[in-house]
Each structure stands twice: as C-alpha cells, then as structure tokens.
MDTraj code that builds the backbone (N, CA, C; nanometers):
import mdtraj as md
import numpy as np

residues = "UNK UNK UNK UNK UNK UNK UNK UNK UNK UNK UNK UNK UNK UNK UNK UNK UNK UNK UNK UNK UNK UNK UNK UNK UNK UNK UNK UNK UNK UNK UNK UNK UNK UNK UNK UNK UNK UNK UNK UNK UNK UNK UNK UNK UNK UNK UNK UNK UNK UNK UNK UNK UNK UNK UNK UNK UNK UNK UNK UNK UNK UNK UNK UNK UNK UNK UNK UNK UNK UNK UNK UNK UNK UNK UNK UNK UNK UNK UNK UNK UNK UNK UNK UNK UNK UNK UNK UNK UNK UNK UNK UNK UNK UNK UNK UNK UNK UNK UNK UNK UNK UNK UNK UNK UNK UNK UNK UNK UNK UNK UNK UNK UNK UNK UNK UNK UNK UNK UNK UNK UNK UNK UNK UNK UNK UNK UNK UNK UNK UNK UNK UNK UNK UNK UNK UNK UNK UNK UNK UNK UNK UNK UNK UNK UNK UNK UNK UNK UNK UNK UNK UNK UNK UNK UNK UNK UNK UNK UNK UNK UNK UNK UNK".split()
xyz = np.array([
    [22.8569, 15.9252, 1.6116],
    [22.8503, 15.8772, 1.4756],
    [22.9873, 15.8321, 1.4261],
    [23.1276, 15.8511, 1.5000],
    [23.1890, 15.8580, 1.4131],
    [23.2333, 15.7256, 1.4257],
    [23.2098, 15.6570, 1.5775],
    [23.2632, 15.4710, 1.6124],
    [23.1890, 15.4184, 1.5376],
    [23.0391, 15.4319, 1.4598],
    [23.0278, 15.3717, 1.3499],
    [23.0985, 15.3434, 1.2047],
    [23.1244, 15.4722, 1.1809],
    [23.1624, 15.4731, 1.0523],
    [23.3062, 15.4383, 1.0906],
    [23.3949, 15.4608, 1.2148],
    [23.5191, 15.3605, 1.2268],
    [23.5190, 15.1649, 1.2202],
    [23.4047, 15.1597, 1.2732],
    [23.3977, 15.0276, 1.3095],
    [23.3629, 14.9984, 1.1320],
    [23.2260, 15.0110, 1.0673],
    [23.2504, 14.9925, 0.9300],
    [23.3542, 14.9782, 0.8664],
    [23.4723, 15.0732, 0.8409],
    [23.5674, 15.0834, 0.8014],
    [23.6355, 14.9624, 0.8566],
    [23.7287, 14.9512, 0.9666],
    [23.7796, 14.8364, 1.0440],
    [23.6770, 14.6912, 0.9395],
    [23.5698, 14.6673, 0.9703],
    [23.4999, 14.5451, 0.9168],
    [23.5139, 14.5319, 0.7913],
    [23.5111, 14.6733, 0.7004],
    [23.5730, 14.6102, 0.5278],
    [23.6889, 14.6046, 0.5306],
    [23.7721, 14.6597, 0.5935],
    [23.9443, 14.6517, 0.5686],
    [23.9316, 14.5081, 0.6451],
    [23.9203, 14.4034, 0.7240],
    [23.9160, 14.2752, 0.7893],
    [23.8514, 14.1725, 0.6776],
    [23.7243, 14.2483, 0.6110],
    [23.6771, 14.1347, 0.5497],
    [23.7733, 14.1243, 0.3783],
    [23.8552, 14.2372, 0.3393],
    [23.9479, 14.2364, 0.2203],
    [24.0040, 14.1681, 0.2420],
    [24.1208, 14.1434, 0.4115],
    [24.2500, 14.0788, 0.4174],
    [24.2028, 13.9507, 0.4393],
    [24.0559, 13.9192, 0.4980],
    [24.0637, 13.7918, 0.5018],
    [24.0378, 13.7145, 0.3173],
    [23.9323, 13.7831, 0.2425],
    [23.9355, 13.7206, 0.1147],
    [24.0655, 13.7140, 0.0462],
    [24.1337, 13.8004, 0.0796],
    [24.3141, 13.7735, 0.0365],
    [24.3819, 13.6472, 0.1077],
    [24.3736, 13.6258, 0.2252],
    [24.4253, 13.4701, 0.2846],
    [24.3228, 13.3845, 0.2419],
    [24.2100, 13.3785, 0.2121],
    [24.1433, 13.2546, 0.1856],
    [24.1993, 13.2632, -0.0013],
    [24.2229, 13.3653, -0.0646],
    [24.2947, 13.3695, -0.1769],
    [24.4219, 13.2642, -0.1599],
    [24.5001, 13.3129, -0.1315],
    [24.6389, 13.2977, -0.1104],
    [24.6409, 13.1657, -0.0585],
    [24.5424, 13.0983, 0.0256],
    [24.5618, 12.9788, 0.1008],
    [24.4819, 12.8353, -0.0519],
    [24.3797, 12.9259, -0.1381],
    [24.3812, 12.8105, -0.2367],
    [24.4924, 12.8343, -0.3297],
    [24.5491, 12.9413, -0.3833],
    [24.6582, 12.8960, -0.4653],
    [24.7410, 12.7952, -0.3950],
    [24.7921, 12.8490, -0.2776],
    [24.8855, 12.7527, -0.1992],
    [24.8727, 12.5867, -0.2284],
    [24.7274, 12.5564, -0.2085],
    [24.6864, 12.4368, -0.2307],
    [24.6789, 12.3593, -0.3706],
    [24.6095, 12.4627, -0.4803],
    [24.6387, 12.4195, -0.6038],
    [24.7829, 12.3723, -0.6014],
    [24.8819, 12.4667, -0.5878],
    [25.0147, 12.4448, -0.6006],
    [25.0800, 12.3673, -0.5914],
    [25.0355, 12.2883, -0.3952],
    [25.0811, 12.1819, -0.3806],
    [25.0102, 12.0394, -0.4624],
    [24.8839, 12.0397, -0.5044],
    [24.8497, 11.9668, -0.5852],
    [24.8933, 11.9241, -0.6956],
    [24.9451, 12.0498, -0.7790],
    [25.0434, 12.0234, -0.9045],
    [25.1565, 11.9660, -0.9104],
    [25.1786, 12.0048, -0.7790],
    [25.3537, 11.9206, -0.7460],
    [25.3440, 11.8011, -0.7302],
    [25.2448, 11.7715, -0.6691],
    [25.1951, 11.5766, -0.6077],
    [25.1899, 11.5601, -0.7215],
    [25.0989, 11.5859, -0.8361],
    [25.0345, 11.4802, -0.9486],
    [25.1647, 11.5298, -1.0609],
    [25.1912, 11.6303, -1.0490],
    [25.3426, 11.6249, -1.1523],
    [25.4437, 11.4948, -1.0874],
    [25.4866, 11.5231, -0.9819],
    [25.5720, 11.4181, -0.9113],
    [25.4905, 11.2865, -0.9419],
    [25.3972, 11.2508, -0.9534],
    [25.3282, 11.0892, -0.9548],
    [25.3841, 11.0349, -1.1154],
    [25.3483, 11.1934, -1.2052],
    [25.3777, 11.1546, -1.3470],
    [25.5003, 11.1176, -1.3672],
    [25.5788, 11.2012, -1.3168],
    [25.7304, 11.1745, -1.3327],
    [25.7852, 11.0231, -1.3087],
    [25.7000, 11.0061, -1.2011],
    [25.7539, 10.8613, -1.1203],
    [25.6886, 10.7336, -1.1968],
    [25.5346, 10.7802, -1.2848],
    [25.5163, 10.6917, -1.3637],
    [25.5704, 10.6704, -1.4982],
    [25.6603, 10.7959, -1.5457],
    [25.7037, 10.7650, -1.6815],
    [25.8553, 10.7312, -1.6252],
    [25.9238, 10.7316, -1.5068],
    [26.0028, 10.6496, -1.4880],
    [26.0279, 10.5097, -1.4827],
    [25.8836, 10.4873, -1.4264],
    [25.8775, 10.3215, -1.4060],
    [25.8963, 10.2493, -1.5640],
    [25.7544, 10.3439, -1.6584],
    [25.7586, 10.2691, -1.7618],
    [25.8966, 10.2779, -1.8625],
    [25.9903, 10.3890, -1.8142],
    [26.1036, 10.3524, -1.9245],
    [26.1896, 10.2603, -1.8263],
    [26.1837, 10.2291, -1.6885],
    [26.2478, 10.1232, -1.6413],
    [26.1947, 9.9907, -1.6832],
    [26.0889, 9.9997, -1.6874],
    [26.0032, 9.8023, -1.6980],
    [26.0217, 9.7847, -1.8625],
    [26.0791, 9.8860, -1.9632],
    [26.0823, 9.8108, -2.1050],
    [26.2493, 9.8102, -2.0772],
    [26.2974, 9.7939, -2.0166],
    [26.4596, 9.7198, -2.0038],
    [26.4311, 9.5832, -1.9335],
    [26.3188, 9.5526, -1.8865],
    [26.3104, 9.4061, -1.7983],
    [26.3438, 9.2838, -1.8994],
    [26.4273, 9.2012, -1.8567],
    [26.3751, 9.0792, -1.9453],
    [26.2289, 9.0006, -1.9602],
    [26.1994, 8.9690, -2.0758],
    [26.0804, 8.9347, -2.0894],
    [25.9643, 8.8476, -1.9633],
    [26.0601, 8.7584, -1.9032],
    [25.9606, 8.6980, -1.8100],
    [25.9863, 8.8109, -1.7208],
    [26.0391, 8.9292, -1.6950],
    [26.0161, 9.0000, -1.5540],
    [25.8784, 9.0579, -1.6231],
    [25.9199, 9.1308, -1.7479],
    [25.7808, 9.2204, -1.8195],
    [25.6602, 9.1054, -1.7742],
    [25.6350, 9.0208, -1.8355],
    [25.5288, 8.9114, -1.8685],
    [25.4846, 8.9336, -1.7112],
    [25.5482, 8.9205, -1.6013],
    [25.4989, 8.8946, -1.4763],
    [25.4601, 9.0456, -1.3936],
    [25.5301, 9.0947, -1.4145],
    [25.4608, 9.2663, -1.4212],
    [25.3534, 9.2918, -1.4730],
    [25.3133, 9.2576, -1.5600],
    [25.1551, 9.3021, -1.6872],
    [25.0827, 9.2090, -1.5862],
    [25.1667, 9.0994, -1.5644],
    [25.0066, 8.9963, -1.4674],
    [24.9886, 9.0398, -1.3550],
    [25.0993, 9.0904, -1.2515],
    [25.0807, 9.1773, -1.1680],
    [24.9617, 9.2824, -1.1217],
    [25.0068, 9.3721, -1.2495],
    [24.9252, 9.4468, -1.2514],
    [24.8164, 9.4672, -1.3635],
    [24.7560, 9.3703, -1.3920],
    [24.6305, 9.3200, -1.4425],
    [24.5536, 9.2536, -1.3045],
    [24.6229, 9.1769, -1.2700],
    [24.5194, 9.0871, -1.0879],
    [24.4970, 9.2454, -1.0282],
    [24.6285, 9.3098, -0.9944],
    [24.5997, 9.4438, -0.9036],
    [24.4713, 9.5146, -0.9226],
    [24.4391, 9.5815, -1.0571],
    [24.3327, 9.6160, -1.1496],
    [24.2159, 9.5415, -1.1270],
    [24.1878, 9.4138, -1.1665],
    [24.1046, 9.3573, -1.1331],
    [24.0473, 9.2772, -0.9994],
    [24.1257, 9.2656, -0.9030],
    [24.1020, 9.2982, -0.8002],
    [24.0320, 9.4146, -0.7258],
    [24.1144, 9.4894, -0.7449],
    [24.0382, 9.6432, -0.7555],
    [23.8998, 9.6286, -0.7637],
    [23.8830, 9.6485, -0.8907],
    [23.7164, 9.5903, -0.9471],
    [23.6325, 9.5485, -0.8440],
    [23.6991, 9.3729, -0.8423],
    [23.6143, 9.2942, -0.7741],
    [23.6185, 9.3270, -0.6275],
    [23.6825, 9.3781, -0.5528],
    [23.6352, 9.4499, -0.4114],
    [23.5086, 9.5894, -0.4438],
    [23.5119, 9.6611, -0.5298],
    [23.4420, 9.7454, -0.5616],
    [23.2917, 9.6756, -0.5669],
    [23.2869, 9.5895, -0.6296],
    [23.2103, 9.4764, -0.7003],
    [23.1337, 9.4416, -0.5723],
    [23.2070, 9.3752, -0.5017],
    [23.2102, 9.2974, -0.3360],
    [23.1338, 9.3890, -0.2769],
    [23.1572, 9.4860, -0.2598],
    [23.1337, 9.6097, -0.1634],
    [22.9561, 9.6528, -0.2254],
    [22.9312, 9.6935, -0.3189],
    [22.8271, 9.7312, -0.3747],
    [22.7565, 9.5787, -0.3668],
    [22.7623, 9.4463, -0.3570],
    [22.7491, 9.3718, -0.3338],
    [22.6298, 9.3344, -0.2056],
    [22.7331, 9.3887, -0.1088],
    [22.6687, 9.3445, 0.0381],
    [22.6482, 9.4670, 0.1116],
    [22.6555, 9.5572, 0.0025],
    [22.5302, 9.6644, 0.0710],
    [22.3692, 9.6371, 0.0038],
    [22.3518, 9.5874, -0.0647],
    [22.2477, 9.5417, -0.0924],
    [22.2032, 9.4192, -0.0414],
    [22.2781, 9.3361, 0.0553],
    [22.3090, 9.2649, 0.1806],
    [22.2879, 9.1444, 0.1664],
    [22.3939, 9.1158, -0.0219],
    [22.4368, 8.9712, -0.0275],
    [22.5756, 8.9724, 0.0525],
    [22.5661, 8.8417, 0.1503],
    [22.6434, 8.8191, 0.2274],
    [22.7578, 8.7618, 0.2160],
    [22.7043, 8.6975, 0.0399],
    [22.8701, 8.5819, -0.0057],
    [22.9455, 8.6342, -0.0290],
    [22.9403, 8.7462, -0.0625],
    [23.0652, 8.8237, -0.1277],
    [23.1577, 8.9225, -0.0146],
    [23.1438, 8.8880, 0.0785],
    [23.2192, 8.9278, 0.2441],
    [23.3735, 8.8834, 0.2063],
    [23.3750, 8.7495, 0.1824],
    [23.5175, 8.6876, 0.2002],
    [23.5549, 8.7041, 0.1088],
    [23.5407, 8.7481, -0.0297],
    [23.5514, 8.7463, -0.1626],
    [23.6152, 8.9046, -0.1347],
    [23.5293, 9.0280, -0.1027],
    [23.5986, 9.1410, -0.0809],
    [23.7083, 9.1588, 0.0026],
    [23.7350, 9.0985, 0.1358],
    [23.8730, 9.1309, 0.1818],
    [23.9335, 9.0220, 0.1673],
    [23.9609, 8.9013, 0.0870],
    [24.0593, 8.8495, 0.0562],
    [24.1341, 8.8963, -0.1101],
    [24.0111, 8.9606, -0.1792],
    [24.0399, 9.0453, -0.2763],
    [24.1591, 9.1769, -0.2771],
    [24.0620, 9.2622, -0.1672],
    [24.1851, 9.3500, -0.1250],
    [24.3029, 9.2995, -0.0498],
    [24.3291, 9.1962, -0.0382],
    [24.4668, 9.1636, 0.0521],
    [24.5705, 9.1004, -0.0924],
    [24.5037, 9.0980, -0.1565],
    [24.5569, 9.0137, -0.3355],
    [24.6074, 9.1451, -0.3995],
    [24.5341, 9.2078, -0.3851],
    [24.5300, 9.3250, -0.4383],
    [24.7123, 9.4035, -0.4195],
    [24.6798, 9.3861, -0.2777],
    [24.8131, 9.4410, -0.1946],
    [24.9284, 9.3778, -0.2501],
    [24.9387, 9.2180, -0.2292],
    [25.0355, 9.2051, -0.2699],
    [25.0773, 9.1776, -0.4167],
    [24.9768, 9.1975, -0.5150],
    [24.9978, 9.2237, -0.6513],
    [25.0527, 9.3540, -0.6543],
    [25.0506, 9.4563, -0.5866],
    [25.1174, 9.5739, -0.5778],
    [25.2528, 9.5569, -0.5632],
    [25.2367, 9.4722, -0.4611],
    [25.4407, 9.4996, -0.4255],
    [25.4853, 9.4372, -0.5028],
    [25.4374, 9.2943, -0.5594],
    [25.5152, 9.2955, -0.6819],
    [25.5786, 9.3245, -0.7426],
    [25.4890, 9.4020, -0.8266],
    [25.4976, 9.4647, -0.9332],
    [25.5969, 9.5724, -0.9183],
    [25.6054, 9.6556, -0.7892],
    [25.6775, 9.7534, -0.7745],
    [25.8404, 9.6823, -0.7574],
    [25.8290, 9.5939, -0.7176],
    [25.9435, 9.4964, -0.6787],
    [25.9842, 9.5001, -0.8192],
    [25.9443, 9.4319, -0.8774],
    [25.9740, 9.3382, -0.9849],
    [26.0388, 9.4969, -1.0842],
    [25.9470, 9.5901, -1.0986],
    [25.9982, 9.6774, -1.1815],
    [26.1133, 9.7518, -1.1527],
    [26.1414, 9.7370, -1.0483],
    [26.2546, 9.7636, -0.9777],
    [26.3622, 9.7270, -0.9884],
    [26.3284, 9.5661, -1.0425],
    [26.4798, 9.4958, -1.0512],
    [26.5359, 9.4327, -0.9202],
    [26.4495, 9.4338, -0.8626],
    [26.5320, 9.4271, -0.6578],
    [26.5124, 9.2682, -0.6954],
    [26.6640, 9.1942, -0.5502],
    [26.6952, 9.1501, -0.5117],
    [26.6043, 9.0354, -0.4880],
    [26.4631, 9.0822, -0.4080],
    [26.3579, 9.0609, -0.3300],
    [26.2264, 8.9912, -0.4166],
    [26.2220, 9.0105, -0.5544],
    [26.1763, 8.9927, -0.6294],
    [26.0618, 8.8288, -0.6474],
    [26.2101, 8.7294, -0.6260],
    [26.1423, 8.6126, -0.6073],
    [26.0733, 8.5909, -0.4643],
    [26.0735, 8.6612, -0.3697],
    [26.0271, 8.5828, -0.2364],
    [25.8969, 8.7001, -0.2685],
    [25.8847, 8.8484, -0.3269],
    [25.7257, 8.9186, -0.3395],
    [25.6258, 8.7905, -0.4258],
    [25.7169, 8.7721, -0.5567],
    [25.6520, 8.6562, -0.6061],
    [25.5806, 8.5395, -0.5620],
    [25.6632, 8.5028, -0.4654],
    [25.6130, 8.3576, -0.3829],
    [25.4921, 8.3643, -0.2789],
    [25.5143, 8.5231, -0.2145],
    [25.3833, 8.5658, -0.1679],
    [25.2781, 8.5820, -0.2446],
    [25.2689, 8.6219, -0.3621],
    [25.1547, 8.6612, -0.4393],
    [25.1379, 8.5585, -0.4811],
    [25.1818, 8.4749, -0.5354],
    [25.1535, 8.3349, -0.6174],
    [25.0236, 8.2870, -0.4943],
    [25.0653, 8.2689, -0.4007],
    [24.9936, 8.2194, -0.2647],
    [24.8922, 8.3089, -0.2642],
    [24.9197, 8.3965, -0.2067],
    [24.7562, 8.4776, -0.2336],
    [24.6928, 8.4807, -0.3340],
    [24.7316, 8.4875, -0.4866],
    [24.6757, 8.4781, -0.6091],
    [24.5926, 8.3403, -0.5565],
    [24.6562, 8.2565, -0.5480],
    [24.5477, 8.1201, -0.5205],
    [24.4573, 8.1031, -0.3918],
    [24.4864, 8.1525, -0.3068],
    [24.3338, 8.1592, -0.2366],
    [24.2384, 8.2608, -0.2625],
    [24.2970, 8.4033, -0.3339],
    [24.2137, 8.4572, -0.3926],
    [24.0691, 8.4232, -0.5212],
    [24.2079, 8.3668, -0.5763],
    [24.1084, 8.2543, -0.6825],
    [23.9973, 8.1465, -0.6230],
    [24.0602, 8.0730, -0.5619],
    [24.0029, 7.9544, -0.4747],
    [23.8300, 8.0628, -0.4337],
    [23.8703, 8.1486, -0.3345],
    [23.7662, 8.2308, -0.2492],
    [23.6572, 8.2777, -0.3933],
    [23.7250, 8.3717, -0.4982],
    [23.6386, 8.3928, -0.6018],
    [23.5910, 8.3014, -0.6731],
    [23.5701, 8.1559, -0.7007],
    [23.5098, 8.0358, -0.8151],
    [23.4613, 8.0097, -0.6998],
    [23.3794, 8.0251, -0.6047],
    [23.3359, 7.9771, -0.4513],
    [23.1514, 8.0548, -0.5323],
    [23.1840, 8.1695, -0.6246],
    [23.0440, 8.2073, -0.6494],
    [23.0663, 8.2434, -0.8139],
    [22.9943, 8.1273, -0.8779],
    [23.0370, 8.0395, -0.9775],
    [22.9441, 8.1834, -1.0932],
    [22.8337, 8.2234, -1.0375],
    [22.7242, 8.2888, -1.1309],
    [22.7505, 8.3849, -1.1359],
    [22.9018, 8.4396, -1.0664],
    [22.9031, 8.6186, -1.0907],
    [23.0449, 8.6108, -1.2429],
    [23.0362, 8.7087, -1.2781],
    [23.1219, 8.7310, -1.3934],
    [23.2391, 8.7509, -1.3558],
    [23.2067, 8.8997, -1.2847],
    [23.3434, 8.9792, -1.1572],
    [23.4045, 8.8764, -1.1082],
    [23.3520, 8.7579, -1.0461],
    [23.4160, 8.6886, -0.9602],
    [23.5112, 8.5750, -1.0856],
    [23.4266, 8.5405, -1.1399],
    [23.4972, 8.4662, -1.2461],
    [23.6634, 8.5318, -1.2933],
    [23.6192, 8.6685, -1.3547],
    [23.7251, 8.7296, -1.4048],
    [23.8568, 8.7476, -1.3128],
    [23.7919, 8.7445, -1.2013],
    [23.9204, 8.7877, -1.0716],
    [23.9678, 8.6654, -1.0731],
    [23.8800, 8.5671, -1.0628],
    [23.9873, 8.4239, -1.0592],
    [24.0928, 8.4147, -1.1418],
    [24.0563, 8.3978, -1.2605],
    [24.1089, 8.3832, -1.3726],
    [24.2678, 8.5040, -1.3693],
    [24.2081, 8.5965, -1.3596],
    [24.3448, 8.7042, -1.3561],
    [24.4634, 8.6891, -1.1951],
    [24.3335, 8.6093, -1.1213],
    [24.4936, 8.6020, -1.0195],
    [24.5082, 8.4458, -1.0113],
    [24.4996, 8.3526, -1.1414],
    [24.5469, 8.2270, -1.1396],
    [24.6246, 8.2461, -1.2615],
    [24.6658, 8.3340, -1.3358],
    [24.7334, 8.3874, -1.4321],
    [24.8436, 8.4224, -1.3905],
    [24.8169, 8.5673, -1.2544],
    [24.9200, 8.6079, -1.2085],
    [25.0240, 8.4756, -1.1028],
    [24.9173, 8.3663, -1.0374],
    [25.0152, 8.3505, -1.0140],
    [25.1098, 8.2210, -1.0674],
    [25.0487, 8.1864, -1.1676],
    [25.1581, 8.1157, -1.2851],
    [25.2673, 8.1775, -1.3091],
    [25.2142, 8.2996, -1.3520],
    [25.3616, 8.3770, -1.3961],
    [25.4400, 8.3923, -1.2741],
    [25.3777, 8.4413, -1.1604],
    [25.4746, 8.4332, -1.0181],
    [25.5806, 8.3299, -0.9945],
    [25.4850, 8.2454, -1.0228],
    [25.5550, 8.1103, -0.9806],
    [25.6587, 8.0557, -1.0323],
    [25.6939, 8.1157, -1.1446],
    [25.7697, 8.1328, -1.2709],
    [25.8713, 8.2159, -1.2360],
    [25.8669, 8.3151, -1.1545],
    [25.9866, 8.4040, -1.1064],
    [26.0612, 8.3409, -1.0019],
    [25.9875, 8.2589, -0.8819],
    [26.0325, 8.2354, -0.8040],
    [26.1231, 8.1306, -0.7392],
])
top = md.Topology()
chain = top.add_chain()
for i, resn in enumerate(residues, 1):
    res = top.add_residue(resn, chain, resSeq=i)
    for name in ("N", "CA", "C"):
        top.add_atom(name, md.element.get_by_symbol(name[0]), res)
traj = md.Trajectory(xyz[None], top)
C-alpha cells in the first residue's frame, strides 16, 4: 500500500510544478508582448513627432504614402475574398496591389526619415502607383478597385513631385 500512496504523492507534487511552469511560461509571454507593442508605440509616437518637422511637400507625400499603403491593404483584402468566391479578375489586381502596397511602405518610412534615398523610394512608387492604378480601372464596376486607383494615382503625383 504504501508505493501507492508514494506514487500519488510524487503525481500531485509533478502536477503543482508543472501548473507553476505553464504559470510562469504565460507571464513570460504576456511580458514579452508588452515590450513588443510598448516598443511599436514608442516608435510610432516617434515617427509622428519626427514627420510634423517635415517640410510640407515631404508631409503631403507621406499622408499619400500612407493613404495608397492603407488602401491597398483593403483592396488585396478585397481581391482575396474576391477569388475565393472564384472571380478570377481580381488575381492581378491582388498581387500587384500588394507589391504597391510594399513600396508605399518604404516610402513613407524613407521619407519620414528624412534619408538621403528619399527621391529614388519615390521614383519607385510613383511607377508602381501607376501600374497599380492602370491594373485596378481594368475592373471599372468595383468601388475597391476604383478607390485604389485613385489613391495610388494621387500617391504617385505627389511622388513624382519628390523626385
């Protein structure tokens, strides 16, 4: 009788220390979570007290930046829910979207930056802004697609304007 009541014993003292590491292993994780999304905040209220020192056409081309980025966004989302219901037009519309997307990003990060590099991110996006556009007015009856045009033939006016 008594390797029972040892072995019992042994199995609750094993099953305490393990609910203590599966403890200990989600704080751990919360923790590091707080640090990522604190660190993201930090880095976003840096940007924005860096981008209100820009001169106006850097601001102006930043907001268009990241307005195409945004709406891009969208319209791949858009795209995607699209041709799972297995309209097929909206194929080229979604990954030339997300590739607009991309470089409305660096942009913007460029540009808020102040870097060097600024006019040649521009000259890329201007270019993609327009076949993006081009690819989206290709399907005249969607809204999404409309709006994406419009926001990356915006952005890349203003690009074009930096560069």
């Amino acid at each position: 009788m008594a390797p029972r009541v040892e072995r019992e014993i042994s199995t609750d003292y094993w099953r305490r220390n393990m609910d203590r590491r599966k403890m200990l292993a989600s704080a751990g994780a919360v923790a590091v979570a707080g640090a990522v999304s604190g660190g993201a905040s930090a880095q976003e209220t840096k940007a924005i007290k860096h981008a209100s020192t820009l001169a106006p056409m850097h601001q102006k081309c930043l907001e268009a930046c990241q307005n195409c980025e945004s709406t891009c966004n969208e319209t791949v989302n858009h795209c995607m829910t699209h041709l799972a219901k297995g309209t097929k037009e909206h194929a080229a519309c979604a990954a030339i979207a997300m590739s607009c997307q991309e470089f409305c990003s660096l942009s913007a990060q460029v540009i808020a930056r102040s870097c060097s590099l600024a006019s040649a991110a521009c000259t890329a996006c201007a270019k993609a802004c327009d076949a993006c556009a081009a690819e989206c007015e290709k399907i005249k009856t969607d809204q999404q697609m409309l709006a994406c045009a419009k926001a990356c033939r915006d952005c890349a006016t203003s690009c074009r304007s930096m560069a």
